[in-house]
TORKOL-4160 file (C-alpha; in steps of 0.2 Angstrom, whole numbers, padded with zeros to 4 digits, m for minus):
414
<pt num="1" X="m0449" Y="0556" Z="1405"/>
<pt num="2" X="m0452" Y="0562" Z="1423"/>
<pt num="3" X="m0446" Y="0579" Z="1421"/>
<pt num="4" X="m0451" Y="0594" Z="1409"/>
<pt num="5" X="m0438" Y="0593" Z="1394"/>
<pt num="6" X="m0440" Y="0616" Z="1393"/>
<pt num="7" X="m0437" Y="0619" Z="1412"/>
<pt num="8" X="m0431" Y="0602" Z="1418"/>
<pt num="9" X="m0444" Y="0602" Z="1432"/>
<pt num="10" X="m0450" Y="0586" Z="1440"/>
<pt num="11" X="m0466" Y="0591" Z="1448"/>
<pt num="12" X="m0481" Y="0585" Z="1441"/>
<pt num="13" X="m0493" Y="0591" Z="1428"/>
<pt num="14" X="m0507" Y="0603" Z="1433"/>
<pt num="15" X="m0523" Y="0606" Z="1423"/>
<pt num="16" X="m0527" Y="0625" Z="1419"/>
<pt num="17" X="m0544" Y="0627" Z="1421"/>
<pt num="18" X="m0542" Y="0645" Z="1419"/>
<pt num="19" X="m0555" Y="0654" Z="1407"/>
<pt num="20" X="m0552" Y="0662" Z="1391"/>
<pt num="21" X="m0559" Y="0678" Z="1389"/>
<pt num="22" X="m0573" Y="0675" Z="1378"/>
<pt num="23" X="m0574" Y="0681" Z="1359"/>
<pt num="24" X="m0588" Y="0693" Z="1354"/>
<pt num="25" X="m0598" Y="0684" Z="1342"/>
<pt num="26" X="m0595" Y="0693" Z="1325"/>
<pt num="27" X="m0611" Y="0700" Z="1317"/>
<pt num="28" X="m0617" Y="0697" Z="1299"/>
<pt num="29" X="m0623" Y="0712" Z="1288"/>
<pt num="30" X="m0632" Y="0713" Z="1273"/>
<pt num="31" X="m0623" Y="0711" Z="1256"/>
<pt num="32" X="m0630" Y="0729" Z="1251"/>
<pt num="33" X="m0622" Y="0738" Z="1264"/>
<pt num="34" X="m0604" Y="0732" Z="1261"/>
<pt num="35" X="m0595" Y="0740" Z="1251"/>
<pt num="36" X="m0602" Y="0759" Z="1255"/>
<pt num="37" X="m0585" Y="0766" Z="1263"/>
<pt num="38" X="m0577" Y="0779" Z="1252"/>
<pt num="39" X="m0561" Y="0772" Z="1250"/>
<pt num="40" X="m0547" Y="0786" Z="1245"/>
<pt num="41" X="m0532" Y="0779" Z="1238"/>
<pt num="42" X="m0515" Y="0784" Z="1242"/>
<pt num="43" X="m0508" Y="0792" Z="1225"/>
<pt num="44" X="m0489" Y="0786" Z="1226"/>
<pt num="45" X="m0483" Y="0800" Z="1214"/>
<pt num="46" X="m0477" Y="0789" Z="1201"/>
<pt num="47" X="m0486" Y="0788" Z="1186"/>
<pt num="48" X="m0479" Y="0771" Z="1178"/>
<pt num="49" X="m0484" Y="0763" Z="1198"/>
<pt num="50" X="m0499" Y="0771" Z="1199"/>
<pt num="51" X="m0506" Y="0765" Z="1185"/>
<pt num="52" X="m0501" Y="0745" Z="1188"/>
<pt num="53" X="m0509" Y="0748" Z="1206"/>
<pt num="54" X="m0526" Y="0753" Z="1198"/>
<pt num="55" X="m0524" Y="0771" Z="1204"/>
<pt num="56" X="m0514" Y="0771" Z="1221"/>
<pt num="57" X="m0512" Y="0762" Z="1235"/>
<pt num="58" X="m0528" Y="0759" Z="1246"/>
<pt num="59" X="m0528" Y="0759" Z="1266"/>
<pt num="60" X="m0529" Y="0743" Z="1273"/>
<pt num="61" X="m0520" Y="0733" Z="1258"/>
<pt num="62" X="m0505" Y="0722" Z="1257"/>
<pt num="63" X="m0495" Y="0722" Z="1242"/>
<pt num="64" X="m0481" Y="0709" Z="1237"/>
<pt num="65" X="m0469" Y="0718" Z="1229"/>
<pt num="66" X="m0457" Y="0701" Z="1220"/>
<pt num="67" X="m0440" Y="0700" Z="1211"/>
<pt num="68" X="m0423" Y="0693" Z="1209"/>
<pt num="69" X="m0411" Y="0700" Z="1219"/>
<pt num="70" X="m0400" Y="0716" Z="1212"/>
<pt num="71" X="m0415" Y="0718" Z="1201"/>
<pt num="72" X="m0420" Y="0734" Z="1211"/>
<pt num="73" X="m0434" Y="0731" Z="1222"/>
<pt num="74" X="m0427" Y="0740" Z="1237"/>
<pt num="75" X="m0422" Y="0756" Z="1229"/>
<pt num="76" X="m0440" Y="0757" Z="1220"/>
<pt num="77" X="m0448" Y="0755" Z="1237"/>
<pt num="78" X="m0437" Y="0769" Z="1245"/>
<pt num="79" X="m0441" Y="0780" Z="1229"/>
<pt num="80" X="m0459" Y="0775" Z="1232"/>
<pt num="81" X="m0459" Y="0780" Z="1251"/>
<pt num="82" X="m0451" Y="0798" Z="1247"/>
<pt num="83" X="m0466" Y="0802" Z="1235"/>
<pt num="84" X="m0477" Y="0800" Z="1246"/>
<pt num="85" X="m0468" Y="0807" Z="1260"/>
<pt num="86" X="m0467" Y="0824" Z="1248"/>
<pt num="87" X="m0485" Y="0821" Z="1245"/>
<pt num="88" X="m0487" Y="0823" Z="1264"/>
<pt num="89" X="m0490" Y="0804" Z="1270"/>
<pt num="90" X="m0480" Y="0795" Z="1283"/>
<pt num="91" X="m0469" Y="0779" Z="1279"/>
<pt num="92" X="m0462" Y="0769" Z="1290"/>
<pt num="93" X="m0448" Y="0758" Z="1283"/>
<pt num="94" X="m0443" Y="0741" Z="1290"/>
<pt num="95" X="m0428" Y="0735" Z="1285"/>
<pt num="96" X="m0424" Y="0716" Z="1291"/>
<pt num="97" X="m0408" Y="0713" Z="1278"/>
<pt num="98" X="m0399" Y="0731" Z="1280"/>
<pt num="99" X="m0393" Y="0743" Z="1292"/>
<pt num="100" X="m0400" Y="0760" Z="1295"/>
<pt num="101" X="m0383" Y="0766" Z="1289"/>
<pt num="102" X="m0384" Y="0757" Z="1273"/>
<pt num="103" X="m0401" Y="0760" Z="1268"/>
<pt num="104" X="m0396" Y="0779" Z="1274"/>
<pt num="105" X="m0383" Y="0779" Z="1261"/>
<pt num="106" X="m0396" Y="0774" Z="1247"/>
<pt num="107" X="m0407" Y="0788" Z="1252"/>
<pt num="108" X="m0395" Y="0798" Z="1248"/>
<pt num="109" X="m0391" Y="0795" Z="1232"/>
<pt num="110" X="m0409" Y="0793" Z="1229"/>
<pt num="111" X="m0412" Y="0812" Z="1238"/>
<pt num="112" X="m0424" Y="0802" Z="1247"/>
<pt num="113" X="m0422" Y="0815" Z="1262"/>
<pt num="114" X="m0438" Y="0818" Z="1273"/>
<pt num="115" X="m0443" Y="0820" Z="1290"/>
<pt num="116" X="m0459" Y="0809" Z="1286"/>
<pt num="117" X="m0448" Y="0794" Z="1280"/>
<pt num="118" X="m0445" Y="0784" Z="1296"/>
<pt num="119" X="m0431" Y="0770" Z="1298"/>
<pt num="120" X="m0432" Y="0755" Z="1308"/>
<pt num="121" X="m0419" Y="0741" Z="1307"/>
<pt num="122" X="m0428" Y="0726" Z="1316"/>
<pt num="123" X="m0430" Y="0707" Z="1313"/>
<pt num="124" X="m0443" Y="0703" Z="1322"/>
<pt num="125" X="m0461" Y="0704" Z="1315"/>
<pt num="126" X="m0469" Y="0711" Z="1330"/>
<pt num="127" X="m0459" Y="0724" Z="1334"/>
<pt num="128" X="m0463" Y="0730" Z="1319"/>
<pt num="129" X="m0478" Y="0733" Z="1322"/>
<pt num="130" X="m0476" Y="0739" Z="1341"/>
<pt num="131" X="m0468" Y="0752" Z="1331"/>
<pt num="132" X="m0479" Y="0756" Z="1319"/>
<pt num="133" X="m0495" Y="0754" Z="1331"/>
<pt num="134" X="m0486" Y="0769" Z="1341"/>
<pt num="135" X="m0479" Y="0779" Z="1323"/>
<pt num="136" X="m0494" Y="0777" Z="1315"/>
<pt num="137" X="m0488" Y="0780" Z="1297"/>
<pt num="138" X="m0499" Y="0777" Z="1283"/>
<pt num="139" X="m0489" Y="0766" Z="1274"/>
<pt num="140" X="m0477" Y="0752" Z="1279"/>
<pt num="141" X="m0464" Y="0745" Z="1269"/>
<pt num="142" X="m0455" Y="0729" Z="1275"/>
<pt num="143" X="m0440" Y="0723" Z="1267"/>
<pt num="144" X="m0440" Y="0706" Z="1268"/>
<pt num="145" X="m0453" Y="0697" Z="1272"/>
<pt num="146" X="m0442" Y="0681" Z="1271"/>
<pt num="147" X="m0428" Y="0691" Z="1282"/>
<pt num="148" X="m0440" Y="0695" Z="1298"/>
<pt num="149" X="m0445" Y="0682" Z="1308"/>
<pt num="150" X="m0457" Y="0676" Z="1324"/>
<pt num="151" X="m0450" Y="0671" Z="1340"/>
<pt num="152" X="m0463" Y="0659" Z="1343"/>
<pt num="153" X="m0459" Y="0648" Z="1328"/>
<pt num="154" X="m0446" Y="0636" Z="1330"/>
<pt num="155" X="m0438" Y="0638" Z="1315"/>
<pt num="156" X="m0428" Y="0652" Z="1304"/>
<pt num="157" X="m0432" Y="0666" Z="1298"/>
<pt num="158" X="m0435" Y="0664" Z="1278"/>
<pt num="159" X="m0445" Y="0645" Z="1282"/>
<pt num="160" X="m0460" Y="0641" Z="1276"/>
<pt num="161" X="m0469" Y="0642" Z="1296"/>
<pt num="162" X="m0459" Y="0659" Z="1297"/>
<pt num="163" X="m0466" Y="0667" Z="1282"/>
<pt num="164" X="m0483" Y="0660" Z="1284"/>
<pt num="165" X="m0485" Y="0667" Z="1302"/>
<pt num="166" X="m0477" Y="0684" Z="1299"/>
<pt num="167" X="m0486" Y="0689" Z="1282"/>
<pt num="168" X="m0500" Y="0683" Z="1290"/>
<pt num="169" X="m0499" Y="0695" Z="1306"/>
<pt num="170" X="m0492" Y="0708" Z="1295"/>
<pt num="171" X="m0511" Y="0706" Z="1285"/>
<pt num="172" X="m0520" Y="0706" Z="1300"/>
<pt num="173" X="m0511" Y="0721" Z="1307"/>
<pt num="174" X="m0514" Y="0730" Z="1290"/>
<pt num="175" X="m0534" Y="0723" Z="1289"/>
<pt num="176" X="m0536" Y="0730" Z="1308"/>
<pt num="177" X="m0525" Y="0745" Z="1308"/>
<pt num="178" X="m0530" Y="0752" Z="1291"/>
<pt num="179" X="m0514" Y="0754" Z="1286"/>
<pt num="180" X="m0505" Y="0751" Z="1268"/>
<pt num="181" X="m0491" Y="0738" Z="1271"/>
<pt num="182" X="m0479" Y="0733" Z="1255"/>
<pt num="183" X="m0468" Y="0715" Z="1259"/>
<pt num="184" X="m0454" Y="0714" Z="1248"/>
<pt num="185" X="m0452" Y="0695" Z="1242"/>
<pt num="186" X="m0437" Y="0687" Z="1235"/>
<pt num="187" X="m0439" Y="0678" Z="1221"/>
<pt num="188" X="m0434" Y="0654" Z="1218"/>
<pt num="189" X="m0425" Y="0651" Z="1204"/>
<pt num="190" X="m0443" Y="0645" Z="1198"/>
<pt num="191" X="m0446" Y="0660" Z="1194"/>
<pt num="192" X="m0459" Y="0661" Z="1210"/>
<pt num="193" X="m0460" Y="0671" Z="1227"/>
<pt num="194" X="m0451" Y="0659" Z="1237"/>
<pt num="195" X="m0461" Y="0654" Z="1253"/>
<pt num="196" X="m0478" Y="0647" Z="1254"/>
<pt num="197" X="m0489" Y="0652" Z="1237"/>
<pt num="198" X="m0501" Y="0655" Z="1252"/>
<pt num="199" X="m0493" Y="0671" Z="1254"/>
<pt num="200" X="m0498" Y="0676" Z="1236"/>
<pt num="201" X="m0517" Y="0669" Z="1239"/>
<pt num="202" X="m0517" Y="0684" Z="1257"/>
<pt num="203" X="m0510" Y="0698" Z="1250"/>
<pt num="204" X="m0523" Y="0710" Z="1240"/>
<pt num="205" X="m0508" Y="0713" Z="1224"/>
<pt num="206" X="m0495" Y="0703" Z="1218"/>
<pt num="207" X="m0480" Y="0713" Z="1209"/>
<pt num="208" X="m0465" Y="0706" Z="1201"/>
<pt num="209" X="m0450" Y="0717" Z="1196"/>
<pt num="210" X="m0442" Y="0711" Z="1181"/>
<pt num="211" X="m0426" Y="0714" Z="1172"/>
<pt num="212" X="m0408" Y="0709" Z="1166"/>
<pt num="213" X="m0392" Y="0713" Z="1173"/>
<pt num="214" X="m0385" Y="0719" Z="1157"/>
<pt num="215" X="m0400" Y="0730" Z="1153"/>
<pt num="216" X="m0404" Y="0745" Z="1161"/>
<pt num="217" X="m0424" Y="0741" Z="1158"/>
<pt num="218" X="m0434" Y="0738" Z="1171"/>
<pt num="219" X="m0455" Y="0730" Z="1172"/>
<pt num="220" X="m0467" Y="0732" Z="1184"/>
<pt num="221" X="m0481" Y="0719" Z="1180"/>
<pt num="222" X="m0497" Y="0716" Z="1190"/>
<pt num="223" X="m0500" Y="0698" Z="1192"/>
<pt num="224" X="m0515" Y="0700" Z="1206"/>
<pt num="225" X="m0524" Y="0713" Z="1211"/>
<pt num="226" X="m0540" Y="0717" Z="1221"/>
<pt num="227" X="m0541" Y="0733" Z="1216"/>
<pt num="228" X="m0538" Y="0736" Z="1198"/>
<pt num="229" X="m0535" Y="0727" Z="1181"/>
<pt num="230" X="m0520" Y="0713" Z="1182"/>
<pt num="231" X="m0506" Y="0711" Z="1167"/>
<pt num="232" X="m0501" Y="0729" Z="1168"/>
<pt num="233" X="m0484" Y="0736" Z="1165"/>
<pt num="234" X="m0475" Y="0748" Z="1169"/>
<pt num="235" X="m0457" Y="0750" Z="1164"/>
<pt num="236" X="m0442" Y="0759" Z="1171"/>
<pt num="237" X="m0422" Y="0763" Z="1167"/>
<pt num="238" X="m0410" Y="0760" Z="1181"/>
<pt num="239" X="m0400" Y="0775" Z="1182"/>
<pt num="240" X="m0386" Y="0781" Z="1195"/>
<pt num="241" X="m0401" Y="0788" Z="1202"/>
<pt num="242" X="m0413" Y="0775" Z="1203"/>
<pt num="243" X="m0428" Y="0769" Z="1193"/>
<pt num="244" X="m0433" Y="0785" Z="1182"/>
<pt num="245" X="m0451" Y="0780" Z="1170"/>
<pt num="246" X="m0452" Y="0776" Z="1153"/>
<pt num="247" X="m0462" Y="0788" Z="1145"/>
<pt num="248" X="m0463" Y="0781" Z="1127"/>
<pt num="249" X="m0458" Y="0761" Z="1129"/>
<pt num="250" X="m0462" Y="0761" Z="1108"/>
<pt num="251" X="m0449" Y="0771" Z="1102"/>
<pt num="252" X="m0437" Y="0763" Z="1116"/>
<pt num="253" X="m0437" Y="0747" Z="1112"/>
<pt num="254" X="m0438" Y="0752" Z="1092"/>
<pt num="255" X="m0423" Y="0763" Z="1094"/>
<pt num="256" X="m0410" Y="0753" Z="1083"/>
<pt num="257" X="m0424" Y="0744" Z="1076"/>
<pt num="258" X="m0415" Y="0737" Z="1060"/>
<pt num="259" X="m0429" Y="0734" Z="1046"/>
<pt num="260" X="m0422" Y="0727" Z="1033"/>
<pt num="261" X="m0414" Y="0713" Z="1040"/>
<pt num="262" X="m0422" Y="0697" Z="1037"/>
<pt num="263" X="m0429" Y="0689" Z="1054"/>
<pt num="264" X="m0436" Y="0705" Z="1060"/>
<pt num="265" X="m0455" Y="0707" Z="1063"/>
<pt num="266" X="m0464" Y="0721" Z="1074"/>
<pt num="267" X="m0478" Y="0716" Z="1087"/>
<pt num="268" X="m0488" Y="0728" Z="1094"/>
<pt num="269" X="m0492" Y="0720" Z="1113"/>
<pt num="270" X="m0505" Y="0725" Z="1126"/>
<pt num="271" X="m0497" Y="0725" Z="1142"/>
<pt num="272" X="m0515" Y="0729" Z="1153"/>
<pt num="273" X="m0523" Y="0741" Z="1141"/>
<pt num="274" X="m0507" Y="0749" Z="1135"/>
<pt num="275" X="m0500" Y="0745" Z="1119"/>
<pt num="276" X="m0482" Y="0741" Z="1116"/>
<pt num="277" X="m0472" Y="0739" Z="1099"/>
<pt num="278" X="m0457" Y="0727" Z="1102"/>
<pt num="279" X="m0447" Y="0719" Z="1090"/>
<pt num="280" X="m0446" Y="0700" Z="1087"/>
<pt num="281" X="m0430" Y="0694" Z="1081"/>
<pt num="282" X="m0430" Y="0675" Z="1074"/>
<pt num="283" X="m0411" Y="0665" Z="1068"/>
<pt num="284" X="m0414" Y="0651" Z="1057"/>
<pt num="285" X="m0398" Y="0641" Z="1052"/>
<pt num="286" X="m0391" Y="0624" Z="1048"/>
<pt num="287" X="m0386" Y="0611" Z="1059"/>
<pt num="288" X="m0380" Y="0595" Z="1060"/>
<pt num="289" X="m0388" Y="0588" Z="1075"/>
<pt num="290" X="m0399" Y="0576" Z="1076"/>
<pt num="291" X="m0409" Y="0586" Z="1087"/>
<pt num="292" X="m0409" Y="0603" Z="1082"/>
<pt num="293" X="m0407" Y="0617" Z="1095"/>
<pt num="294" X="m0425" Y="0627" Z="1100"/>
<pt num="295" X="m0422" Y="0644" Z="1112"/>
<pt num="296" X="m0432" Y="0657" Z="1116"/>
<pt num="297" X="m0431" Y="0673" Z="1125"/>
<pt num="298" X="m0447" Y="0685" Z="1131"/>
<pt num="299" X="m0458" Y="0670" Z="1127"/>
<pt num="300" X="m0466" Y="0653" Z="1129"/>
<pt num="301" X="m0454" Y="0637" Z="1124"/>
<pt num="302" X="m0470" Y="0627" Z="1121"/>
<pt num="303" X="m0478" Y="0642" Z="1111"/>
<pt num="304" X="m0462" Y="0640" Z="1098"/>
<pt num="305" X="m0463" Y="0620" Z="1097"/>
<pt num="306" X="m0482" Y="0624" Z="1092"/>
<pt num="307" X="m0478" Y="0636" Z="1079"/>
<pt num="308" X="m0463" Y="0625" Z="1071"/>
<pt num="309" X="m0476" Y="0612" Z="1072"/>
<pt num="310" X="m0490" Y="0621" Z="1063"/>
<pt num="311" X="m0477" Y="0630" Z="1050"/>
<pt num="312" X="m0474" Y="0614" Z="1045"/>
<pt num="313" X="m0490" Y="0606" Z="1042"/>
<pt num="314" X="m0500" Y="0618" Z="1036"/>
<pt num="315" X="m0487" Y="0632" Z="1029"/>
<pt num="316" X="m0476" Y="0620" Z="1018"/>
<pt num="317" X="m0459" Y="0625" Z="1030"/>
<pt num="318" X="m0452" Y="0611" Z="1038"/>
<pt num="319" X="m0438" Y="0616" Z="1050"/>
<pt num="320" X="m0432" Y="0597" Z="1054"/>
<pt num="321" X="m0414" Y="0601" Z="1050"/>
<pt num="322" X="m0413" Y="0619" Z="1056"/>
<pt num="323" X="m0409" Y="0629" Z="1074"/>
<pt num="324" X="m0420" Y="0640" Z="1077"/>
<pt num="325" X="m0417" Y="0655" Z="1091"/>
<pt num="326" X="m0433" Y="0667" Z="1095"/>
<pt num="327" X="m0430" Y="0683" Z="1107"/>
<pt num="328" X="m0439" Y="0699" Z="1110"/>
<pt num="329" X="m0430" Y="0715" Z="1111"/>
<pt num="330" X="m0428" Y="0723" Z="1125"/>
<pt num="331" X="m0430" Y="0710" Z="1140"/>
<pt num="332" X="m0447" Y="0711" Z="1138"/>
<pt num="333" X="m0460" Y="0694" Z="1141"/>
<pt num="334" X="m0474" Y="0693" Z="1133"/>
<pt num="335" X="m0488" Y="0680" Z="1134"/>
<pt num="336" X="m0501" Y="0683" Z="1125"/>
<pt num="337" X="m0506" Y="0673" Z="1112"/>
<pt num="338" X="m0505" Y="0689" Z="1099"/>
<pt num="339" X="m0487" Y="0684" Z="1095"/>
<pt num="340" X="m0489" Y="0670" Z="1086"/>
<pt num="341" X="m0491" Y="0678" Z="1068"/>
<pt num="342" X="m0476" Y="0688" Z="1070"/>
<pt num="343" X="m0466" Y="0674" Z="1077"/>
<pt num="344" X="m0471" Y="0663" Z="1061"/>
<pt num="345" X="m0467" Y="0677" Z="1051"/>
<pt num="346" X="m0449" Y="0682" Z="1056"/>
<pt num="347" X="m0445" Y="0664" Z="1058"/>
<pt num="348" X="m0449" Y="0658" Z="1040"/>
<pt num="349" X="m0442" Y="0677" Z="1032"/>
<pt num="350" X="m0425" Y="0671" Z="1043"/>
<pt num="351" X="m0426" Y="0654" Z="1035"/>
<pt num="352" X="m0428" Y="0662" Z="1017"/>
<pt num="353" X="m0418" Y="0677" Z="1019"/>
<pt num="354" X="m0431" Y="0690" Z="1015"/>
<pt num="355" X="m0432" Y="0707" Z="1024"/>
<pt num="356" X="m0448" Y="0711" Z="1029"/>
<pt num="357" X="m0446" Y="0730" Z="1030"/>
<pt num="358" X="m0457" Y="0739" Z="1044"/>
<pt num="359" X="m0471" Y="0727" Z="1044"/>
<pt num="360" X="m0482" Y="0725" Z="1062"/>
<pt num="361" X="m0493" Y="0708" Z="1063"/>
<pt num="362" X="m0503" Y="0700" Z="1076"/>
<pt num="363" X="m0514" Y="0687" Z="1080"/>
<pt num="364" X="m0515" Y="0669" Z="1085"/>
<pt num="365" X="m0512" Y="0653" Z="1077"/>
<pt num="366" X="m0523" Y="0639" Z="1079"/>
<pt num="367" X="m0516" Y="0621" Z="1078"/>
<pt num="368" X="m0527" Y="0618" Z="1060"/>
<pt num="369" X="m0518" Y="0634" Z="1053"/>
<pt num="370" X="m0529" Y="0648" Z="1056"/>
<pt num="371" X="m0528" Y="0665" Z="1061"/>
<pt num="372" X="m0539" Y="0670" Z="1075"/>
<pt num="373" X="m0544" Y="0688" Z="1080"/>
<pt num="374" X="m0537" Y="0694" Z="1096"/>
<pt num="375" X="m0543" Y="0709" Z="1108"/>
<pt num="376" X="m0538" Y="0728" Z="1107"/>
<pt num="377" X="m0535" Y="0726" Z="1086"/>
<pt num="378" X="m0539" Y="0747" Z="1085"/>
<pt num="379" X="m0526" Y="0750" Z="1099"/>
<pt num="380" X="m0512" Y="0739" Z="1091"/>
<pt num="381" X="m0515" Y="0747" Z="1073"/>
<pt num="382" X="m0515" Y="0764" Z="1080"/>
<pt num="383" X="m0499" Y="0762" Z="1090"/>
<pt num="384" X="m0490" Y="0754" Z="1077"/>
<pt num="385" X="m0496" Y="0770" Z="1064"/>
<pt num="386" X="m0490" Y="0781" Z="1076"/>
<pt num="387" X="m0471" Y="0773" Z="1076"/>
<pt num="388" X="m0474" Y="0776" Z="1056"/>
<pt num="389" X="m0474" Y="0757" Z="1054"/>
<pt num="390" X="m0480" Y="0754" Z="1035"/>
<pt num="391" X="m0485" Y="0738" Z="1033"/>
<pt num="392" X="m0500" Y="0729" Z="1043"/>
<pt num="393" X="m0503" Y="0708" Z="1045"/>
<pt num="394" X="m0516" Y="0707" Z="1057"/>
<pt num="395" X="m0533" Y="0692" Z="1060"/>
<pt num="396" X="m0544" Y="0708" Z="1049"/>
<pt num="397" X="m0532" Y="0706" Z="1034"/>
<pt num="398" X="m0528" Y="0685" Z="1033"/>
<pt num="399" X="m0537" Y="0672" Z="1039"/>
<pt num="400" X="m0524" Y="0658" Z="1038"/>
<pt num="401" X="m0506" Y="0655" Z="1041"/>
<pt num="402" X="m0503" Y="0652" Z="1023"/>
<pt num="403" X="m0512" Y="0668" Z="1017"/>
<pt num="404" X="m0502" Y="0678" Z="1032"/>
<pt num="405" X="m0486" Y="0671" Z="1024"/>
<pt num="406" X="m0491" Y="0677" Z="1007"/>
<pt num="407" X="m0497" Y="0693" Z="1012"/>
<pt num="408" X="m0480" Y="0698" Z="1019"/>
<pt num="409" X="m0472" Y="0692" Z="1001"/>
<pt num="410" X="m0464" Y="0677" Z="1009"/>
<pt num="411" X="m0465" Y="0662" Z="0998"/>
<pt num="412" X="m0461" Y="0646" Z="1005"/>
<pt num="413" X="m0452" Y="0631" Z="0994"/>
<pt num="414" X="m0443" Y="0647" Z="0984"/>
């Protein structure tokens, strides 16, 4: 070209034999002596988080907190940094999306007001962490990870190149500094954390946020994490003062639990190791499609096909001619294979019109018909006697499809 396109100079090109300070080679240590720090986590003071996290947070680890937007990630955090600023630990909030008179306003409503909760309005990923090298809080919470950037990448802030390079400095910086750093992540219409799926593999935990805008419910579910058990909920009610916790999720989402309506059936789901009675509520009625309509809400599409499929082969109850609409109370997904039975069940007492009363099954359904076992069986009959639930289908009581349907008093072809 005969110039330099960045500073439009047209001298010549000059080697730079400078040397680089050279890296210390690292040093291998035995597999036996790893692992012997006493590691103290950081309790965050709220139990329902606590107890997704596996007990706290611990020094040194970054956490992906995910949802969609408005869902309440941002007001969670800020709830999160005043417990443990009351608990006596220093946060440092970064806020890349908001100003500090914004997110001052929040605290307030909140009563988020302490000295140790500290506020800084900054895009840029390394100054940041100038700010929290010279701080030196205990946790850092930075809201957004696609809304900071680094000036050395060409592109935008919320690229793919952008979010690669500042979550992985942010985990570098955490690693180094022994400092607890939370990225919020916004959230595709896919469903995923948009950015690279690399920045799940980095992190050390994975939280999503979940809920609907016309419920006040709020879930907390551990997808990943290095510290503690994953698939654990927690649940929340947005109120005009934030997230308050769900002490007794049963009896919430069984409140106006109406049992003697036909296409009502109660499952009693482990979310972690906790146990959960929600309602499923099935809607079988004619059409005149050539296709009938299938949705579903809390679970799996592909999961209901299979089950139509199966009800039809092996439990005489065709549903060719038939819509058929499956949801779960509440907002809350669930994915284990434990619904199954009380899916079948409510779908074939809303195809008959047969109230099941307050009857709790579980189990899965195998594509031959059967009715395997699935884990935690003493948990889910303990919780569902708790919630004075009266009848029990469950893998220990029926072994097939067809039995299961039987045992609930539901006979097909009647």
């Amino acid at each position: 070209m005969g110039f330099c396109p960045q500073c439009r100079s047209d001298a010549g090109l000059v080697e730079d034999d400078r040397a680089r300070n050279p890296r210390p080679l690292p040093t291998p240590v035995p597999l036996s002596a790893a692992g012997n720090k006493n590691v103290v986590r950081a309790a965050v003071g709220i139990a329902e988080i606590d107890r997704v996290l596996g007990g706290g947070l611990v020094p040194g680890s970054v956490v992906l907190v995910g949802g969609e937007p408005g869902v309440g990630k941002s007001t969670l955090l800020l709830q999160v940094a005043g417990s443990l600023a009351r608990a006596g630990r220093k946060v440092l909030v970064a806020t890349a999306e908001e100003s500090e008179d914004q997110v001052g306003l929040r605290a307030r409503r909140l009563d988020v007001i302490d000295d140790d909760v500290f506020l800084l309005a900054e895009e840029d990923v390394d100054a940041v962490i100038a700010a929290t090298e010279e701080l030196r809080p205990d946790v850092l919470i930075v809201d957004s990870i696609q809304a900071v950037s680094v000036a050395e990448v060409g592109s935008g802030a919320g690229s793919v190149a952008q979010v690669r390079e500042c979550g992985a400095r942010l985990t570098r910086f955490a690693k180094e500094e022994d400092v607890a750093v939370i990225l919020v992540g916004h959230v595709t219409k896919d469903g995923g954390i948009a950015g690279p799926k690399l920045l799940e593999h980095m992190v050390d935990v994975v939280l999503y946020l979940e809920g609907e805008s016309d419920r006040g419910l709020r879930t907390l579910r551990s997808l990943k994490n290095r510290f503690g058990a994953t698939h654990v909920v927690g649940l929340f009610e947005m109120a005009t003062s934030g997230l308050t916790e769900v002490a007794d999720p049963s009896a919430v989402f069984l409140a106006g639990w109406r049992h003697a309506v036909a296409g009502s059936v109660v499952v009693p789901a482990v979310q972690g190791r906790r146990p959960v009675l929600v309602e499923v509520q099935a809607l079988v009625a004619p059409t005149r499609l050539v296709q009938p309509r299938r949705s579903t809400r809390g679970l799996e599409a592909a999961r209901l096909h299979q089950l139509l499929a199966v009800l039809a082969r092996h439990g005489g109850v065709p549903f060719d001619d038939r819509e058929v609409y499956v949801g779960l109370v509440g907002g809350l997904r669930v994915v284990e294979p434990a619904i199954d039975v009380p899916v079948a069940l409510a779908l074939v007492s809303s195809l008959l019109d047969e109230p099941l009363g307050k009857l709790a099954a579980w189990g899965e359904v195998g594509l031959t018909g059967e009715i395997r076992a699935v884990p935690h069986e003493s948990r889910r009959r303990e919780e569902a006697q708790r919630l004075g639930v009266e009848r029990i289908v469950s893998p220990s009581d029926v072994a097939s499809l067809s039995e299961a349907l039987e045992w609930a008093g539901l006979t097909p072809g009647s």
